[in-house]
KENU-295651 format. One record per residue (C-alpha): residue in three letters; residue number from 1; x, y negated, z negated. Coordinates in nm, 4 decimals. Example, Ala and Ser with C-alpha at 12.3 -4.5 7.8 and 13.67 -1.06 7.14 Angstrom:
BEGIN
("ALA", 1, (1.2300, 0.4500, -0.7800))
("SER", 2, (1.3670, 0.1060, -0.7140))
This chain:
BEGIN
("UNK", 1, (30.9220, -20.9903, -18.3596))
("UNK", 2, (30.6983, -20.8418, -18.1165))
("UNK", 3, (30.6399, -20.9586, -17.7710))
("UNK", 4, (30.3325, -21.2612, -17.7823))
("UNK", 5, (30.1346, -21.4067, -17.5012))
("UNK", 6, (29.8967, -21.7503, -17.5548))
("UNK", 7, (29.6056, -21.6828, -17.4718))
("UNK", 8, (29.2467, -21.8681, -17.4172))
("UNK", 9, (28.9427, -21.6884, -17.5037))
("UNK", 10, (28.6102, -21.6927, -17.3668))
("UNK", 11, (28.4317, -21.6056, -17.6632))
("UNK", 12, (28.0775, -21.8660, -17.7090))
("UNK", 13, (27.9626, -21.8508, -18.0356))
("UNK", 14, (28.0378, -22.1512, -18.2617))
("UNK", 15, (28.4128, -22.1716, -18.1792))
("UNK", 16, (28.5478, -21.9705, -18.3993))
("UNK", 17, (28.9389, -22.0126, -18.5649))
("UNK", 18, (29.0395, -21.6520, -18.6586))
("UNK", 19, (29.3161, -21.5955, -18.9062))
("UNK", 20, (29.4570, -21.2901, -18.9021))
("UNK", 21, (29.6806, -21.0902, -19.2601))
("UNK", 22, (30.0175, -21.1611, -19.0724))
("UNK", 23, (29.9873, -21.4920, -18.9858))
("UNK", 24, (30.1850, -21.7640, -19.1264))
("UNK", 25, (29.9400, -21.8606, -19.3881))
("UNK", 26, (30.0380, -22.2730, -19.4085))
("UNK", 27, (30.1393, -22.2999, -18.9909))
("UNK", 28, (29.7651, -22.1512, -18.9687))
("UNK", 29, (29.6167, -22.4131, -19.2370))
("UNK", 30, (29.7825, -22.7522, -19.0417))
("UNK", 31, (29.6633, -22.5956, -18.7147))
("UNK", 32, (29.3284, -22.5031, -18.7991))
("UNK", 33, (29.2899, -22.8660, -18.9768))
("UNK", 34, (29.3910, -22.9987, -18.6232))
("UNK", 35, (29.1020, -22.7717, -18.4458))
("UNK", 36, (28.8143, -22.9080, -18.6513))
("UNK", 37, (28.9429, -23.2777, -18.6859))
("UNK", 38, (29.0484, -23.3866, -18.3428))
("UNK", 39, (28.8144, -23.6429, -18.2001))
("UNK", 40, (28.6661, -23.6782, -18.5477))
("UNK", 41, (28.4898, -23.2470, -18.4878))
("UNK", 42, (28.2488, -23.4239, -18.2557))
("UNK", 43, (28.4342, -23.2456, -17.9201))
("UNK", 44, (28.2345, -22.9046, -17.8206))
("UNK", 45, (28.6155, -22.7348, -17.8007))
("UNK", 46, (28.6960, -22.7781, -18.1824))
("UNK", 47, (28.6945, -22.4973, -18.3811))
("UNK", 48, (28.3970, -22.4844, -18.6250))
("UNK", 49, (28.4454, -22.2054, -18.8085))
("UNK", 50, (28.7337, -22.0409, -18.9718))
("UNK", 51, (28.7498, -21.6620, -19.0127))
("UNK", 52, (28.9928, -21.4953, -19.2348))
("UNK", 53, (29.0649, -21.1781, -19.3234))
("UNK", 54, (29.0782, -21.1007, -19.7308))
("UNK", 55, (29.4075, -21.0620, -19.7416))
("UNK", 56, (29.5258, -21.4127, -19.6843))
("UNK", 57, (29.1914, -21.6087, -19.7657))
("UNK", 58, (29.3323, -21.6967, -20.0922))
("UNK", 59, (29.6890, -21.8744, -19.9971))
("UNK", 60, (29.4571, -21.9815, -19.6842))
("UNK", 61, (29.1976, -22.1859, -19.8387))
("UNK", 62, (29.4088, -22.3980, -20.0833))
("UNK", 63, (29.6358, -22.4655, -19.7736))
("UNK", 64, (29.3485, -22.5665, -19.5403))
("UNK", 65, (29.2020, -22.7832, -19.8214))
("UNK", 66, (29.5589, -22.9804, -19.8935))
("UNK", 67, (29.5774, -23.0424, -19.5079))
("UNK", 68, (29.2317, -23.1862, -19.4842))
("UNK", 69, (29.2791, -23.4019, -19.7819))
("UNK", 70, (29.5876, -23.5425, -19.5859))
("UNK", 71, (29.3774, -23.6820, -19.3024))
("UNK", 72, (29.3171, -24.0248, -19.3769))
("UNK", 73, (28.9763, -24.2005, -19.2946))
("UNK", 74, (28.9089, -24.5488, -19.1410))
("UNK", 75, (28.9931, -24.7566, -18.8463))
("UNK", 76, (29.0702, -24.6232, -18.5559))
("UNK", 77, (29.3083, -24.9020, -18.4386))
("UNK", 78, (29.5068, -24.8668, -18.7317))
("UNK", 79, (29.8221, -24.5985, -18.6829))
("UNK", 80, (29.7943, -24.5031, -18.9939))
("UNK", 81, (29.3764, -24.3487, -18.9358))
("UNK", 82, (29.3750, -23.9677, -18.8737))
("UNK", 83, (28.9809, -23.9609, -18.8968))
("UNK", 84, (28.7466, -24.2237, -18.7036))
("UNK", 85, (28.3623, -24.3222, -18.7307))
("UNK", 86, (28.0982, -24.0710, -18.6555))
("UNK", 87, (27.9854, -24.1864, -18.2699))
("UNK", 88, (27.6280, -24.2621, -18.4767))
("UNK", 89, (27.4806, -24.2848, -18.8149))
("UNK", 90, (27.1766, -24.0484, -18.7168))
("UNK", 91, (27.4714, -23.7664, -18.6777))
("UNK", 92, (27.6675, -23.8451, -18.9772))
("UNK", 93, (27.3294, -23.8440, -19.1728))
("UNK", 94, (27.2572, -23.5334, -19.0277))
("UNK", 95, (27.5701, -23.3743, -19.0960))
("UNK", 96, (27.5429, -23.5207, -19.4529))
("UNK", 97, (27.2356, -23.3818, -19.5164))
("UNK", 98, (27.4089, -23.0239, -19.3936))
("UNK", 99, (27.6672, -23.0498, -19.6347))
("UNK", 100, (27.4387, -23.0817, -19.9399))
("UNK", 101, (27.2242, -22.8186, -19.7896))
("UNK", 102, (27.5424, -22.5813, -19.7972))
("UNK", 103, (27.6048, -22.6688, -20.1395))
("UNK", 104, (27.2584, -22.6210, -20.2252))
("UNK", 105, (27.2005, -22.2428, -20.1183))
("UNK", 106, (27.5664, -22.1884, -20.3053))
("UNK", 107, (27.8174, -22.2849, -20.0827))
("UNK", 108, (28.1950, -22.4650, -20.3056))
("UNK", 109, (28.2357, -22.8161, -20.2221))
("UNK", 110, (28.6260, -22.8443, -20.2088))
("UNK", 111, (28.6691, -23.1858, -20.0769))
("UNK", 112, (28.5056, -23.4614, -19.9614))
("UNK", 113, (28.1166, -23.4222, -19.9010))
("UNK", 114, (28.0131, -23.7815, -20.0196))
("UNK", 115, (27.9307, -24.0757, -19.7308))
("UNK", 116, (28.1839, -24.3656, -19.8093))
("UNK", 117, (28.0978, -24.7045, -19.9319))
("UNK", 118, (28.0846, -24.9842, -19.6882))
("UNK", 119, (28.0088, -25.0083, -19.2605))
("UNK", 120, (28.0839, -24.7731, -19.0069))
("UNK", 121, (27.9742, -24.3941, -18.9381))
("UNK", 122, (28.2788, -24.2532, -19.1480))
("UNK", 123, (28.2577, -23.9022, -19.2872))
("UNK", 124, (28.5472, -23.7710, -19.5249))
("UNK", 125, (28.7089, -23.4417, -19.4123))
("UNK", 126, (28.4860, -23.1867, -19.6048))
("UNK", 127, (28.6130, -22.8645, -19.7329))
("UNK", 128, (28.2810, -22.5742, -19.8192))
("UNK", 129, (28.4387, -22.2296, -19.9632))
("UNK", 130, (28.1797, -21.9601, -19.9510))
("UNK", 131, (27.9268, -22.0703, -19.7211))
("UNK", 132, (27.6355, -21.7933, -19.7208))
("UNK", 133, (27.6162, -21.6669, -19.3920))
("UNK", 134, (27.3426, -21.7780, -19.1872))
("UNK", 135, (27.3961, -22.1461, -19.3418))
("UNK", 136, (27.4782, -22.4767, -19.0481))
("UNK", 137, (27.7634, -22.4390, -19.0017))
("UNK", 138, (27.7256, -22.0346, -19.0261))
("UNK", 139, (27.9989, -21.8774, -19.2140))
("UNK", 140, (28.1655, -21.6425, -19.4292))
("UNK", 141, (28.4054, -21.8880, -19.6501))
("UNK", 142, (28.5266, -22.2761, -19.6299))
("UNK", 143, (28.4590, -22.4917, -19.4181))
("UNK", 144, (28.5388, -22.8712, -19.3617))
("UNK", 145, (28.3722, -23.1760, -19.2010))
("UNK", 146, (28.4282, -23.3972, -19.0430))
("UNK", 147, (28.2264, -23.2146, -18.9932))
("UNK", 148, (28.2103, -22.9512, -19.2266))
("UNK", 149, (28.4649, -22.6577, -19.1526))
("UNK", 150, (28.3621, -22.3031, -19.2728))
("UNK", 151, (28.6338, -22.0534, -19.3749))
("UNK", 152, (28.4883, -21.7087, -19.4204))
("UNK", 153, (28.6520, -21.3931, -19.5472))
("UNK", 154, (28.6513, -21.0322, -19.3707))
("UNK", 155, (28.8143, -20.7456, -19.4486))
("UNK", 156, (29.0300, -20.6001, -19.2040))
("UNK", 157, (29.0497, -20.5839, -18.8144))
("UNK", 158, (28.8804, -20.5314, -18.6030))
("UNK", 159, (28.5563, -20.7275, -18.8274))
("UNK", 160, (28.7577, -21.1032, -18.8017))
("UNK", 161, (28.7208, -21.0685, -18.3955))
("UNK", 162, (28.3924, -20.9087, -18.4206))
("UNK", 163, (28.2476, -21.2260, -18.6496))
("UNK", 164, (28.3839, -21.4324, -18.3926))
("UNK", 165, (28.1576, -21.3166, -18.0972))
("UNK", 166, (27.8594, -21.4805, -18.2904))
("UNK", 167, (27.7979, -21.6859, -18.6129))
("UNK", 168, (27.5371, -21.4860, -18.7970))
("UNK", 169, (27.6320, -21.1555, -18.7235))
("UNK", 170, (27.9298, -20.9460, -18.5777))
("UNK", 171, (27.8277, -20.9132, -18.1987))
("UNK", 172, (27.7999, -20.5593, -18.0621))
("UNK", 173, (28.0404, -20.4004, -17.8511))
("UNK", 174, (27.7975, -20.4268, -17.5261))
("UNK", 175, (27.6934, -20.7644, -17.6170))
("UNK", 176, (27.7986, -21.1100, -17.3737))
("UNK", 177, (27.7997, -21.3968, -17.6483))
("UNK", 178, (27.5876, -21.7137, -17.5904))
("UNK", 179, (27.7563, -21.8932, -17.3248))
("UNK", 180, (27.7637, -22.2495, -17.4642))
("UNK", 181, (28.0638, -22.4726, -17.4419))
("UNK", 182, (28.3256, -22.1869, -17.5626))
("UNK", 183, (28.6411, -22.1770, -17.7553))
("UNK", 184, (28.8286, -21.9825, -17.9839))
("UNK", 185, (29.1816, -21.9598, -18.1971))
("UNK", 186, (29.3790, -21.6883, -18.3411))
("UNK", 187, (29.6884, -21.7229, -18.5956))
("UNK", 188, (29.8506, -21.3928, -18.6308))
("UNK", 189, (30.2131, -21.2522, -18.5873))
C-alpha cells in the first residue's frame, strides 16, 4: 500500500465528497453518509455533493443509498435518532420544494423525498441519482437530503477533482474557487 497523508482541502465550491476508482467502495458510502448527515446537513462543512468516477458509481450508489436508509429520523433526545428536526419549517419547505424540483427536470428519487406526518421540521435522508447538472444541489449523480445529497459520475482523473473546484462546471486550471465556507473529501487508495 502506498504511502498516504490526510489531508484538508481548501477547495470552495459546494463541498464536494470525491470518490475516487480505488477506493473502498462501502468504507466510502458510510463515510460520505456521515459528511452530508451530521448536524442534520445544515453545518456549512458537510459535504453536499458526491463525485464519483464511472468506474465505481454503480457499487457506490446502492451503498450510499443503504447507509442513508439506516439513519433513523426523530427525536433528538432519544439514542436511538441519527437525524433531528430541520432548525425551521421555512428551510425544510424549501429544501422540499428542491427535491421535487430535482425530480422534476429528471433527477431518480432513491429514498426518502416525502415530508413526514406529524410536528417538527423532520426531513427523511433523501437519496437523487442523476441530478442534471446545474440543478440545487448541482450535480452529476445522487444525492441525499437531509438535505438532498448529489452523487455524480465522471470518468477518469483528473475530471472528479476538476468538478470539485465548482458545482456547475469543472473550474479552470488558473481559476481561485468561490471562497465561501470551504470543504472537501476524497476516498481513494
Amino acid at each position: 500500500m502506498p504511502n498516504t497523508a490526510k489531508q484538508v482541502l481548501e477547495l470552495g465550491g459546494s463541498d464536494p465528497f470525491v470518490v475516487l476508482a480505488d477506493a473502498d467502495v462501502e468504507a466510502a458510502a458510510v463515510t460520505a453518509v456521515k459528511a452530508r448527515h451530521v448536524n442534520v446537513g445544515q453545518s456549512c462543512v458537510n459535504a453536499k455533493r458526491f463525485i464519483v468516477e464511472e468506474a465505481v458509481a454503480d457499487a457506490f450508489v446502492p451503498a450510499f443509498t443503504a447507509a442513508a436508509a439506516k439513519l433513523k429520523v426523530g427525536d433528538p433526545t432519544d439514542p436511538e435518532t441519527t437525524i433531528g428536526p430541520m432548525a425551521r419549517a421555512n428551510l425544510r419547505d424549501t429544501l422540499h420544494d428542491q427535491v421535487r424540483r430535482i425530480v422534476d427536470a429528471g433527477a431518480h428519487l432513491l429514498l426518502g423525498g416525502e415530508i413526514p406526518d406529524g410536528p417538527g421540521c423532520y426531513y427523511p435522508p433523501t437519496v437523487l441519482d442523476h441530478a442534471p447538472p446545474g440543478r440545487p444541489p448541482s450535480t452529476r449523480r445522487p444525492s441525499a437530503p437531509s438535505p438532498p445529497s448529489p452523487v455524480s459520475p465522471t470518468p477518469t482523473r483528473p475530471l472528479p477533482l476538476q468538478y470539485a473546484g465548482d458545482g456547475r462546471r469543472p473550474a479552470q486550471p488558473t481559476e481561485r474557487p468561490p471562497a465561501h465556507c470551504p470543504a472537501a473529501g476524497a476516498a481513494t487508495c
